[in-house]
C-alpha positions as CSV (number, residue, x, y, z in Angstrom):
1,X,197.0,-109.5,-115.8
2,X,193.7,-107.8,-114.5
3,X,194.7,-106.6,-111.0
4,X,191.2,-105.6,-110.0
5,X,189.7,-109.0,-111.5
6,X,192.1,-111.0,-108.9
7,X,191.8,-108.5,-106.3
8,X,188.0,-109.5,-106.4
9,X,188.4,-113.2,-106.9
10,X,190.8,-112.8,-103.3
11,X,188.9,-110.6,-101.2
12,X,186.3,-113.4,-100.1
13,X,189.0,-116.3,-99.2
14,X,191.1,-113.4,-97.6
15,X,188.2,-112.1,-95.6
16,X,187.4,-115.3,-94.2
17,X,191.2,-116.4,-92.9
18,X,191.1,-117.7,-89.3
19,X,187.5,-118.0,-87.5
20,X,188.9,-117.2,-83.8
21,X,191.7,-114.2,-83.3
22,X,194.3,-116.9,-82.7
23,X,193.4,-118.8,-85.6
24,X,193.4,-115.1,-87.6
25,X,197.0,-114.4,-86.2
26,X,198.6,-118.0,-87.4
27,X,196.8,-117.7,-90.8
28,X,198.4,-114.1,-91.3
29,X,201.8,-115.1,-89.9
30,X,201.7,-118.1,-92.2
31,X,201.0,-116.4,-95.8
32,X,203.4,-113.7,-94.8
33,X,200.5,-111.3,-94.4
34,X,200.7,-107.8,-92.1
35,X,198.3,-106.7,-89.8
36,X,198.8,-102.5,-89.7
37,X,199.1,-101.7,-86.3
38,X,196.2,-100.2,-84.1
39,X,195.2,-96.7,-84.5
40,X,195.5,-94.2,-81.9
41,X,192.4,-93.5,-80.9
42,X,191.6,-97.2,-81.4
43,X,191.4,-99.7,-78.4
44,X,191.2,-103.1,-80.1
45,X,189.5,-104.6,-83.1
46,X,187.0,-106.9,-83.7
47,X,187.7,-110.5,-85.8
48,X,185.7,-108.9,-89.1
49,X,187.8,-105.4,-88.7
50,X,191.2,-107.1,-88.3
51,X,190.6,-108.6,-91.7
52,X,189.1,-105.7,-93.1
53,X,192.1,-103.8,-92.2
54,X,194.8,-107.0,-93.6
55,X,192.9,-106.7,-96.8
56,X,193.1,-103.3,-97.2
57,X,196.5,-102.9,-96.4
58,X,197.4,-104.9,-99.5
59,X,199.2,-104.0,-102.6
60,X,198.6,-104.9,-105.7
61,X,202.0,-106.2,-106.0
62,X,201.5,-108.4,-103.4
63,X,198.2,-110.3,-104.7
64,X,200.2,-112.7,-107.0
65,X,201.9,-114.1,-104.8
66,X,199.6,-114.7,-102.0
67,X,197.1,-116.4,-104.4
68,X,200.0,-118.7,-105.7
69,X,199.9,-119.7,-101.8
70,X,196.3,-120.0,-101.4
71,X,196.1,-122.2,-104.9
72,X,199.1,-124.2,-103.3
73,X,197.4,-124.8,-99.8
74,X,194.5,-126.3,-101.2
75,X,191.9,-124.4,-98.7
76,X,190.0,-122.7,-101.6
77,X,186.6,-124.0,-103.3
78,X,186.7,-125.5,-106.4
79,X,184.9,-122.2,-107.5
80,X,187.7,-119.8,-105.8
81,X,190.1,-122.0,-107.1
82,X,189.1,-121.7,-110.8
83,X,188.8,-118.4,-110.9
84,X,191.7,-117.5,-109.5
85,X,193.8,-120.0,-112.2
86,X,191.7,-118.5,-114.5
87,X,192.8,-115.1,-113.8
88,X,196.6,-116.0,-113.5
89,X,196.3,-118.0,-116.8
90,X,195.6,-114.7,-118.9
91,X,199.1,-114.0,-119.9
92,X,200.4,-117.5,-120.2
93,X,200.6,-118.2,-124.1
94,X,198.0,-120.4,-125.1
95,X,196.6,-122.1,-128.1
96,X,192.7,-121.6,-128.7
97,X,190.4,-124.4,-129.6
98,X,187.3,-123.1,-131.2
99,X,183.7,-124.4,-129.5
100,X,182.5,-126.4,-132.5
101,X,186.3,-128.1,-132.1
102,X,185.5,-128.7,-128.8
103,X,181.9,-130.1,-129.4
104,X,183.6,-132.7,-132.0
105,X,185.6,-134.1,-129.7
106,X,183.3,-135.3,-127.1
107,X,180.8,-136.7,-129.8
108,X,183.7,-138.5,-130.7
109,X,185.4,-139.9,-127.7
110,X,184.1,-143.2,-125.9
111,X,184.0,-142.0,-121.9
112,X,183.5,-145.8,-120.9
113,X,187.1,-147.0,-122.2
114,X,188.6,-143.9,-119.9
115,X,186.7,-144.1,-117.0
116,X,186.9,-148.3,-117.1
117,X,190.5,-148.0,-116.7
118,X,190.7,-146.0,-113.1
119,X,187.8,-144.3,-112.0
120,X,189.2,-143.2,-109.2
121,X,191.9,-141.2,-111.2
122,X,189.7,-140.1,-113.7
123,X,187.5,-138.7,-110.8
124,X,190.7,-137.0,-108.9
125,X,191.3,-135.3,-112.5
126,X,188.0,-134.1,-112.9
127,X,187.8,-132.5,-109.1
128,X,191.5,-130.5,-110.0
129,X,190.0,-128.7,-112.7
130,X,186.4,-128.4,-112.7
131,X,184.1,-127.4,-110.1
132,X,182.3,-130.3,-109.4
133,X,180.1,-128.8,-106.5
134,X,180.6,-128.9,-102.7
135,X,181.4,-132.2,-101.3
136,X,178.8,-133.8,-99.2
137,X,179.2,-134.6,-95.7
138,X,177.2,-137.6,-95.5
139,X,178.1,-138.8,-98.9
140,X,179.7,-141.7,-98.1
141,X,177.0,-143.1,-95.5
142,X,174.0,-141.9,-97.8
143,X,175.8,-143.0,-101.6
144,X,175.6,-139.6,-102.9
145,X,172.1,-139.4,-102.3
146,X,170.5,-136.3,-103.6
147,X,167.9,-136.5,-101.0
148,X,169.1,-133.3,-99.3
149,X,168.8,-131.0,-102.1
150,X,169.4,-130.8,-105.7
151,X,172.2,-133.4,-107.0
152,X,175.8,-131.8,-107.0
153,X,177.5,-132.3,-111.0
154,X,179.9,-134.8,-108.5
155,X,176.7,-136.5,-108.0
156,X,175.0,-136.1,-111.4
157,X,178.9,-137.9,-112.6
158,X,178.3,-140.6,-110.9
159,X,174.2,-141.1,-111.7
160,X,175.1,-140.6,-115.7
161,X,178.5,-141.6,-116.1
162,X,179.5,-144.5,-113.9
163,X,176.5,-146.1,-112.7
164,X,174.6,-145.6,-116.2
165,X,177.5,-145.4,-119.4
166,X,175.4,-143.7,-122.1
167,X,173.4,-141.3,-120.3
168,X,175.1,-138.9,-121.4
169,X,176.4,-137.9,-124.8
170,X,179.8,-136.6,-124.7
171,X,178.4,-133.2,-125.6
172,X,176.3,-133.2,-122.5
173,X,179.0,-134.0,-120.9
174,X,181.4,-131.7,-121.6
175,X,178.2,-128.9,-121.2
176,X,178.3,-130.0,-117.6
177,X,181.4,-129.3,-116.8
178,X,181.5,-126.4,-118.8
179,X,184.4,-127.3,-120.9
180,X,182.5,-125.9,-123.9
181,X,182.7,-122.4,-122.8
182,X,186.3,-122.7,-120.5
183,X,189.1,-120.6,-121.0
184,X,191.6,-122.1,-123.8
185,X,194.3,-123.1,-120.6
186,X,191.9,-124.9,-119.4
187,X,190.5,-126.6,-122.0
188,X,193.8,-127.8,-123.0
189,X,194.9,-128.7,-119.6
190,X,191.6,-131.0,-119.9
191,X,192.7,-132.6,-123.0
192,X,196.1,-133.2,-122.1
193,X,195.2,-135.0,-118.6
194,X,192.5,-137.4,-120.6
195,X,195.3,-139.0,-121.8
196,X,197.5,-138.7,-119.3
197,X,199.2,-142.1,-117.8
198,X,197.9,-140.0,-114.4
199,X,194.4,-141.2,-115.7
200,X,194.7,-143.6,-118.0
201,X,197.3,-146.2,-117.4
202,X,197.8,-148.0,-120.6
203,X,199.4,-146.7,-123.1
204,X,197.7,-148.2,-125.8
205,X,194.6,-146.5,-125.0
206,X,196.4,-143.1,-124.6
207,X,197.4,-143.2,-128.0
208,X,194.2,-144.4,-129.2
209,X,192.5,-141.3,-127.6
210,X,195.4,-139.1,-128.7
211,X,194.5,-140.0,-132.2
212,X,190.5,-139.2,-131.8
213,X,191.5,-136.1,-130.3
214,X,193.6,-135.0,-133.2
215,X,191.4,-135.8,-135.8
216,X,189.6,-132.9,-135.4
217,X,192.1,-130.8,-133.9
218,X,194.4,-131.1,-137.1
219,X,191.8,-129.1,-139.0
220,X,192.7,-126.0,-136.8
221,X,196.2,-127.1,-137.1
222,X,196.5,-127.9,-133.8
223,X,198.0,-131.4,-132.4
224,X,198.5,-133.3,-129.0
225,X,202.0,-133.9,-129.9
226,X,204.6,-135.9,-127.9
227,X,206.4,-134.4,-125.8
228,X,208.1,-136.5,-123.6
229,X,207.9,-139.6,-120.7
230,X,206.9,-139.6,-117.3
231,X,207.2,-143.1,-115.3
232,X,207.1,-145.0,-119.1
233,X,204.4,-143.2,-120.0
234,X,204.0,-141.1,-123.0
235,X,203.7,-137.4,-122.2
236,X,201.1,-135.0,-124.7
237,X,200.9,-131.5,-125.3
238,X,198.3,-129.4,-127.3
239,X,200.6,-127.3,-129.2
240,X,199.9,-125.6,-132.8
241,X,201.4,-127.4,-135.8
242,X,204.6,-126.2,-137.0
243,X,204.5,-126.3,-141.2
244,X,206.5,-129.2,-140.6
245,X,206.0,-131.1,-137.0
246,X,209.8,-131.4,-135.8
247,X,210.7,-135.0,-134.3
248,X,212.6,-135.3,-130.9
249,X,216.4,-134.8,-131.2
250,X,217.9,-138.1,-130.4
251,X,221.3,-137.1,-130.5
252,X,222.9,-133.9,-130.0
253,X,226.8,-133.9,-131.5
254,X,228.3,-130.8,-130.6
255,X,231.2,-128.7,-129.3
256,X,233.7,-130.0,-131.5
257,X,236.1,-128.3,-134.1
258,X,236.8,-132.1,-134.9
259,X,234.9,-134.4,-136.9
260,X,232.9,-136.6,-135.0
261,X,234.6,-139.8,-135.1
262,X,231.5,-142.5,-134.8
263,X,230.5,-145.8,-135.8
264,X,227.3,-147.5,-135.8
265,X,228.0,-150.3,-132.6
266,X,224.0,-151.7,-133.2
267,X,221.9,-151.0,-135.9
268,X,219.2,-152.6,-135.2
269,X,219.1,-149.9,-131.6
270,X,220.7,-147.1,-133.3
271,X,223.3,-147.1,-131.1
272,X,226.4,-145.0,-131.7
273,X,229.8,-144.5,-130.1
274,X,231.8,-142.0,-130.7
275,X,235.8,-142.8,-130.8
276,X,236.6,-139.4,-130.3
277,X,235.1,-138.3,-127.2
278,X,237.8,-135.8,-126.0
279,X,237.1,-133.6,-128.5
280,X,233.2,-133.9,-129.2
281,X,230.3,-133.9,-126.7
282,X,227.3,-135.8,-127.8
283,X,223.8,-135.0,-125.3
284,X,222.0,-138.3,-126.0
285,X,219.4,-137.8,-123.3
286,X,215.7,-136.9,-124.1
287,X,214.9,-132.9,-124.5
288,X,212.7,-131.7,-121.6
289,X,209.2,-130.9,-122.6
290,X,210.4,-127.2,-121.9
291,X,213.8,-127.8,-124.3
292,X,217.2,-127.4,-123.7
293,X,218.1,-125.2,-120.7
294,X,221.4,-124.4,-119.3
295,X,220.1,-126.1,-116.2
296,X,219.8,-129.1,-118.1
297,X,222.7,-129.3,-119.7
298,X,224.5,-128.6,-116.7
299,X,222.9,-131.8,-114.6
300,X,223.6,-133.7,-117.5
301,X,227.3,-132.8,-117.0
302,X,227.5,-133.3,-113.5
303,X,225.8,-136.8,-114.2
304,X,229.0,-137.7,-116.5
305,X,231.5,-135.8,-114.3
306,X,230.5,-137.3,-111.2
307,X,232.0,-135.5,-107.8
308,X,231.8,-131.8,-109.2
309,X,229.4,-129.5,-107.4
310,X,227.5,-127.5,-109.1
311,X,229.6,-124.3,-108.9
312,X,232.3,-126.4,-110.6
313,X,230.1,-127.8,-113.4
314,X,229.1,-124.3,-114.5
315,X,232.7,-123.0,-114.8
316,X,233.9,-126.2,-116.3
317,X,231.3,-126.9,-118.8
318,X,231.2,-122.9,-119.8
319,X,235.1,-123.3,-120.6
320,X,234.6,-126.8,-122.6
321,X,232.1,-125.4,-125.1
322,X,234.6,-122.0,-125.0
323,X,237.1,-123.9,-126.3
324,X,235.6,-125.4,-129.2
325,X,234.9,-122.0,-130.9
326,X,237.2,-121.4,-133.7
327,X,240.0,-119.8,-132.9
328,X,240.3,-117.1,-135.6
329,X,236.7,-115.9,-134.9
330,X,236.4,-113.4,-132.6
331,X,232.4,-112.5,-133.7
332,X,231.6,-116.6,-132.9
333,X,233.6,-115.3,-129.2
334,X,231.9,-112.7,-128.5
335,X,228.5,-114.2,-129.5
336,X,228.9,-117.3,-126.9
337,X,230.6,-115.1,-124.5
338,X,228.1,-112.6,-124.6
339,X,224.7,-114.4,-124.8
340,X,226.0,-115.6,-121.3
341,X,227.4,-112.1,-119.7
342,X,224.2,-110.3,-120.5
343,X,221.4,-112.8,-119.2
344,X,223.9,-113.6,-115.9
345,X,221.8,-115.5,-113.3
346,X,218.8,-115.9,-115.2
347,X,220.7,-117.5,-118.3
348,X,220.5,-120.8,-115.9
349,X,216.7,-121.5,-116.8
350,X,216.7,-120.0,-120.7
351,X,217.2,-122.3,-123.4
352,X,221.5,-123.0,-123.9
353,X,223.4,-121.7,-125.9
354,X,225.0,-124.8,-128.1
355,X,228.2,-124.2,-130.2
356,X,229.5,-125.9,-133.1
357,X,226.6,-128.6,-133.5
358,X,226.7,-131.4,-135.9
359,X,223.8,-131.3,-138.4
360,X,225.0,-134.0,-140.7
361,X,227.1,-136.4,-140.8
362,X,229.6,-138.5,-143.9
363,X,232.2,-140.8,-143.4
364,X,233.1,-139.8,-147.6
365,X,234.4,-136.8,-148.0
366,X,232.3,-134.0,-149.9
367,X,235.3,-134.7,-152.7
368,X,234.0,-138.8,-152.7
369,X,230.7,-137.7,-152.3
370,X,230.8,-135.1,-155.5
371,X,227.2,-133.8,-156.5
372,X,225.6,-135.2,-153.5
373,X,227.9,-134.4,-150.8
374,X,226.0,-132.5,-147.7
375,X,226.4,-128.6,-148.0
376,X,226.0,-127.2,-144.5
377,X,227.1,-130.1,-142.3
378,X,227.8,-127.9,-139.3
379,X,225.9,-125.1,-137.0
380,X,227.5,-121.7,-135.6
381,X,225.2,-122.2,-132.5
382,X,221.8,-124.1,-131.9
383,X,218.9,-122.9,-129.4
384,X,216.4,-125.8,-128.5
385,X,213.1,-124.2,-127.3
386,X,209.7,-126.3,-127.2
387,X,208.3,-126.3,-130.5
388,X,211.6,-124.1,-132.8
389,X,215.2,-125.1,-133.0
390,X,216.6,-121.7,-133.1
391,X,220.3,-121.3,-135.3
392,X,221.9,-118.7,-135.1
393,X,225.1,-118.1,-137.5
394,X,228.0,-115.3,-137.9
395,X,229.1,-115.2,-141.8
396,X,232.7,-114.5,-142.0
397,X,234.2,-113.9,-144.8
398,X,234.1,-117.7,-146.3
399,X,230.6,-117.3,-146.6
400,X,230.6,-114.8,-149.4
401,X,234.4,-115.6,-150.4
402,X,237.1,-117.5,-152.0
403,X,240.6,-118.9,-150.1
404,X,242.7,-115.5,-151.4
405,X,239.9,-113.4,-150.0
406,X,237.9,-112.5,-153.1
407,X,234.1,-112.5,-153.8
408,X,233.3,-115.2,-155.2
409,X,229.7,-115.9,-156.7
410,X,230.0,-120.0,-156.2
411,X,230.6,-119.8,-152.5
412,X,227.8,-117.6,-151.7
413,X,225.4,-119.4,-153.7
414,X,226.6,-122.7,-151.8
415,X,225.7,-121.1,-148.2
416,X,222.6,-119.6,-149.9
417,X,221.2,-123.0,-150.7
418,X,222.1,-124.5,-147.1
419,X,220.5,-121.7,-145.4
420,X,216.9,-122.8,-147.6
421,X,217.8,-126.3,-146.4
422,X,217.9,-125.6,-143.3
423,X,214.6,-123.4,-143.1
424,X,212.7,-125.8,-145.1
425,X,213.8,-128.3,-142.5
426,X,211.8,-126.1,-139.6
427,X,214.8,-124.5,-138.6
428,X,214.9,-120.9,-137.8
429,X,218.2,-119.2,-138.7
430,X,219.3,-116.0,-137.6
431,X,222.7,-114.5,-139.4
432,X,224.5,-112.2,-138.2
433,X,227.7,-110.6,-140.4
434,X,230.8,-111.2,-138.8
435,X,231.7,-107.8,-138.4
436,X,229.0,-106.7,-136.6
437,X,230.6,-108.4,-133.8
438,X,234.0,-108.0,-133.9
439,X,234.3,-105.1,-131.6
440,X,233.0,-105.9,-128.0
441,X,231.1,-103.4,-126.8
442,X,229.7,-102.8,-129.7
443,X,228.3,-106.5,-130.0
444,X,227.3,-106.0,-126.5
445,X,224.5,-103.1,-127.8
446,X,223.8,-105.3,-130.7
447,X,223.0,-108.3,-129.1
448,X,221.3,-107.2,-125.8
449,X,218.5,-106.1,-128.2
450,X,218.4,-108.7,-130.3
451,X,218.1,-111.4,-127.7
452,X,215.4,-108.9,-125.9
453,X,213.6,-108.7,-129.2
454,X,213.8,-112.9,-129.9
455,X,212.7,-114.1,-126.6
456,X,210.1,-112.0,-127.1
457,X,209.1,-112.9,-130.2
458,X,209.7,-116.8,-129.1
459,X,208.0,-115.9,-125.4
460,X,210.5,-117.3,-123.8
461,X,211.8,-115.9,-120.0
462,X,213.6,-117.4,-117.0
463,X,210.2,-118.5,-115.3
464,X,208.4,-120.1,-118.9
C-alpha cells in the first residue's frame, strides 16, 4: 500500500474534524485519535493548531485504520471517499478489464431495462461508487435545477438518463462516470452491482444482463460467474475463467473410513439420504462465495448439534474428523493435526481442512464394474477456496506397491492415471510421500513452509 498516497488523501478530512474545540475534542475521542499534550512554553492552541498537531502526531501504522473509520462513518465526499477506497484497493487481488472491454459493454447494454426496474436503487448504487457531485441543497424544491451553476453529473443523470432514455450512448455514459478509466476494483464492483438483486430485482433480467456482460468479457477470459444467493437472488462475481469453470459443490461426503451408505429418496430433486450417518458426514449446504472456512463448517455443526456452544463445537467437530483418518497412517495424522497446530487462532477464517472426502461414488464394486469401475473414488484431504478445490494427498506405500510390499508397476500406473483425472477435472493436487511426514517435528518444518508458500500462491489469509 502507498503510505504517503493515503497519508495525502487523509490529511484534508483529518484537518477539518470538529468546527468548534468541543466538537474537535468528541471527534478525536471518537476515532481513537491523541491530541500530544501542550508544550511547555505553550499556553493554549488555537482550533487549526490542535489539528495540525493530531495530524502530525500520526503514524503511518495508524492511517489504515482510521480511514476504515472515516469510509465507515460515511462523513467523507464522494471524492474523499473514492480515493481513499481506491488507495486501500491496491493490494486486494483483482482481475483487470481492458478499456476497449469496458467500452463494449456499455454499447451493448440497454440502461432503460435497469434503471425501469428501481430507479431509486440504481441511483443509491451509482452515489456508493461514483462521485456524482455535491448534493444540492435546494434540489428538491428547485428539481435539480442547474440554475445555480453548472449541472452536477447527479443532475446531468437525471437530464440524459431518466427524464430523456437515449441521450446518452452507453459509452457516454460510462465516460461520465469515469468507469472507462477506474481502477479494475472498481470497475468490477460496478459490474457486479448492475446486476445485483440490490438494483435490479428480477431475476430474469439479471441473468439477461449477466449474459450481455459476458459476451465480451469471455474473450479476456473473464466471467461474472455465480457465486451464490442473497434473499433468492442470484449472487455474481467477476472472476477469471478457470480452463474448466468448476460448478457449485452440492454435496460434500466426507469424514468417513466407511462407504457412504446412500440411496436416491427423489430423483426428480436429487435428494439423497444417507443410511449410514454415524459414520459419514455429508455438508449439503451452499459454499460461501468465500469457500469453505472452518468458521463455516463449524456453524454448520452447531446448526445440527443444537445446544453446543461454540467452544464445544470446535473440540467436538476437530475430534470427529480426527477419527476418521486411517488408523495405520501416521503422515495422514500429522498432516490434519498439524495444518491445525500451526495456523492456531487464525485457522478459524482459512479455508478447512476436509479429510477423507468422497469423490465418487458405485453401489457395484470395482470387481462388478471391471474395465469401467472408478479409479480414485476417495480424497486424502480437500481445501475449498473461491475459484480452486485444493487436494492434497500423502502416498503410502499402496500407491507405488503391491499387498506383500513390493513395487509393483500396475499399481503406480493406476494412481498415476487418477491423479490426471483429477487435474483435468480442475482439481489442484498436491502429494506429499508418506514419509516425509512420519516424524513430527520434522513434518512440522515441512509443512509450516509449504502452507506459507500455498496460501501465498492461492492469496489466501485469515482477513481475505
Amino acid at each position: 500500500m502507498d503510505l504517503s498516497a493515503l497519508r495525502a488523501a487523509l490529511e484534508m478530512p483529518v484537518m477539518a474534524l470538529g468546527d468548534t474545540h468541543k466538537t474537535m475534542t468528541q471527534e478525536y475521542q471518537r476515532l481513537g485519535l491523541i491530541e500530544p499534550p501542550l508544550q511547555p512554553m505553550e499556553e493554549g492552541r488555537s482550533k487549526a493548531q490542535r489539528a495540525e498537531a493530531v495530524w502530525k502526531s500520526l503514524g503511518d501504522d495508524e492511517l489504515e485504520h482510521l480511514a476504515a473509520q472515516l469510509l465507515a462513518d460515511g462523513t467523507l465526499t464522494a471524492a474523499q471517499r473514492n480515493e481513499i477506497e481506491d488507495i486501500l484497493w491496491i493490494d486486494v487481488p483483482t482481475v483487470g478489464i481492458p478499456k476497449r472491454v469496458r467500452r463494449e459493454i456499455a454499447a451493448d447494454l440497454v440502461f432503460e431495462d435497469l434503471t425501469a426496474v428501481a430507479r431509486d436503487r440504481f441511483d443509491a448504487m451509482l452515489e456508493r461508487l461514483w462521485d456524482l457531485g455535491p448534493a444540492e441543497l435546494f434540489g428538491g424544491i428547485f428539481g435539480d435545477s442547474p440554475r445555480f451553476g453548472a449541472p452536477t453529473l447527479r443532475q446531468q443523470i437525471l437530464q440524459h438518463v431518466h427524464r430523456n432514455p437515449g441521450d446518452w450512448t452507453g459509452e457516454e455514459f460510462f465516460d461520465k462516470l469515469g468507469a472507462i478509466d477506474a481502477p479494475d476494483r472498481r470497475f468490477n464492483l460496478f459490474l457486479e452491482a448492475l446486476v445485483s438483486h440490490h438494483v435490479v430485482p428480477k431475476e430474469p433480467l439479471q441473468r439477461a444482463t449477466v449474459e450481455v456482460i459476458n459476451r465480451h468479457l469471455r474473450g479476456e477470459r473473464l466471467m461474472l460467474r455465480e457465486i451464490g444467493s442473497e434473499d433468492g437472488y442470484p449472487v455474481f462475481e467477476v472472476v477469471a475463467m478457470a480452463d474448466r469453470p468448476l460448478s457449485k459443490p452440492k454435496n460434500i461426503i466426507f469424514a468417513s473410513r466407511a462407504k457412504p451408505d446412500l440411496r436416491l429418496v427423489n430423483a426428480l430433486d436429487n435428494h439423497l439420504e444417507l443410511m449410514n450417518e454415524d459414520e459419514v458426514l455429508v455438508y449439503d449446504e451452499p459454499i460461501p462465495r468465500h469457500g469453505l472456512r472452518w468458521s463455516d463448517l463449524q456453524s454448520w455443526w452447531q446448526r445440527n448439534h443444537p445446544g453446543q456452544d461454540n467452544d464445544q463445537a470446535k473440540r467436538q467437530l476437530y475430534n470427529r474428523l480426527l477419527r476418521c483418518l486411517p488408523e495405520n497412517s501416521p503422515p495422514q495424522e500429522n498432516l490434519f493435526k498439524l495444518y491445525y497446530e500451526i495456523h492456531r487462532e487464525s485457522a478459524y477464517n482459512l479455508p478447512a481442512l476436509l479429510p477423507e472426502i468422497w469423490l465418487y461414488w458405485d453401489p457395484k464394486t470395482a470387481k462388478q464394474r471391471g474395465s469401467d469401475a472408478l479409479l480414485k473414488f476417495r480424497m486424502d484431504f480437500l481445501l475449498l477456496l473461491p475459484d480452486h478445490r485444493i487436494v492434497l494427498e500423502v502416498d503410502g506405500a499402496n500407491h507405488y506397491a503391491d499387498s506383500a510390499g513390493k513395487p509393483d508397476p500396475q499399481e503406480y500406473a493406476k494412481n498415476a492415471k487418477a491423479d490426471r483425472i483429477m487435474k483435468l477435472s480442475s482439481y489442484d493436487v498436491f502429494r506429499f510421500g508418506g514419509a516425509e511426514l512420519c516424524e513430527f517435528d520434522r513434518a512440522k518444518i515441512e509443512l509450516t513452509t509449504f502452507f506459507r508458500e500455498l496460501f501465498a500462491k492461492y492469496e489466501i489469509s485469515p482477513e481475505s
